[in-house]
C-alpha positions in Angstrom: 0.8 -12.7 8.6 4.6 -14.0 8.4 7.3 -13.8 9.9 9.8 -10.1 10.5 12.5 -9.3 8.5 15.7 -8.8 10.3 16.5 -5.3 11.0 19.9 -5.2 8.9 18.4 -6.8 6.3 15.3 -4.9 5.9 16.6 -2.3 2.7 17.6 -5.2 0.4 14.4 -7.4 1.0 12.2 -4.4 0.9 13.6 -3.6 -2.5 13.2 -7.3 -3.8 9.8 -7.6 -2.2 8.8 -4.0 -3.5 9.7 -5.4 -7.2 8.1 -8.1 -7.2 4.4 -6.6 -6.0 4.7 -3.6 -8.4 5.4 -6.8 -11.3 3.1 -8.2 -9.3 0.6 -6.2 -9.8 1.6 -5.8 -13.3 2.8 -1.8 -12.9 -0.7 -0.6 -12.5 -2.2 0.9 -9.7 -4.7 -1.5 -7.7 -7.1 1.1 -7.3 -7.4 3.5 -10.5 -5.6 1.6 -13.0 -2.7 3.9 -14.2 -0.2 2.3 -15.9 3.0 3.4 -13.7 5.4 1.9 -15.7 6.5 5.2 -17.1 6.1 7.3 -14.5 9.5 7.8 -12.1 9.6 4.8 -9.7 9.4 7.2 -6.7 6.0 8.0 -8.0 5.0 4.5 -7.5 4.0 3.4 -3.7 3.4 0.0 -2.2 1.2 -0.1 0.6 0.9 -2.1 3.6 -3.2 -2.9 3.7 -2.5 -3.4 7.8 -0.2 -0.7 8.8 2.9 -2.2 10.6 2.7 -0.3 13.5 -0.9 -2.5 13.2 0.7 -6.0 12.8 1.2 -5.9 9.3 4.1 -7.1 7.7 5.9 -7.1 4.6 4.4 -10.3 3.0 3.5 -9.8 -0.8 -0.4 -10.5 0.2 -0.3 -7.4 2.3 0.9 -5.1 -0.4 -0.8 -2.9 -3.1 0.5 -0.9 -5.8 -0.3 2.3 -5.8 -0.4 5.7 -7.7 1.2 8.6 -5.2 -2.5 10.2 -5.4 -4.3 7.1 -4.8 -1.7 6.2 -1.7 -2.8 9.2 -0.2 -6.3 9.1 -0.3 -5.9 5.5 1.2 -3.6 7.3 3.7 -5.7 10.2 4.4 -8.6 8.2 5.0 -7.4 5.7 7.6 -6.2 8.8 9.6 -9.8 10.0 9.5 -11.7 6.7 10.4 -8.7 6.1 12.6 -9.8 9.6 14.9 -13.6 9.2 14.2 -13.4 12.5 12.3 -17.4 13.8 11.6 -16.1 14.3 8.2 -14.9 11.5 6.9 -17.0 10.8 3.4 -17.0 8.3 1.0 -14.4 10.3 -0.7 -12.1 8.6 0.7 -11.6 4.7 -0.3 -11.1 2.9 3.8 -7.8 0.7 3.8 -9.9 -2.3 5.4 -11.9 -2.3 1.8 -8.3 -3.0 0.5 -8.9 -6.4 1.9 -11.0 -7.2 -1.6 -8.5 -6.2 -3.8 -6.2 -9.1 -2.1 
């Protein structure tokens, strides 16, 4: 993807880059719609499609906006397909079908 943010720079980019995917993105969640622009901005998540302890980094075409319900059922089900759990279900939306939504 690109390149790493410096370490003591990371808070103040992350908050720029984090802005600009959620107006990005236009305040909605990528994957149910919700208009999050007035819900509490803690309640608004931007997800890394490939994990960065996977390579991923903090480039906007890596990043989603997500509802706090719809980040975890993202999370959850990477954690599932990640240990080959039997019961992992199509419940669960995998983070590699994020790839679409790109």
């Amino acid at each position: 993807m690109g390149e790493s943010i410096p370490q003591n720079m990371r808070g103040s980019a992350w908050r720029m880059i984090r802005k600009g995917v959620i107006a990005r993105d236009e305040g909605k969640c990528r994957l149910c719609g919700k208009d999050l622009s007035k819900v509490p901005s803690w309640l608004t998540e931007v997800h890394h499609i490939q994990p960065r302890n996977r390579g991923g980094d903090d480039h906007p075409s890596n990043l989603l906006t997500l509802c706090t319900m719809c980040h975890k059922r993202v999370t959850i089900d990477a954690l599932i397909a990640e240990g080959g759990d039997p019961l992992n279900s199509d419940q669960f939306l995998p983070w590699e079908s994020l790839e679409a939504l790109r």
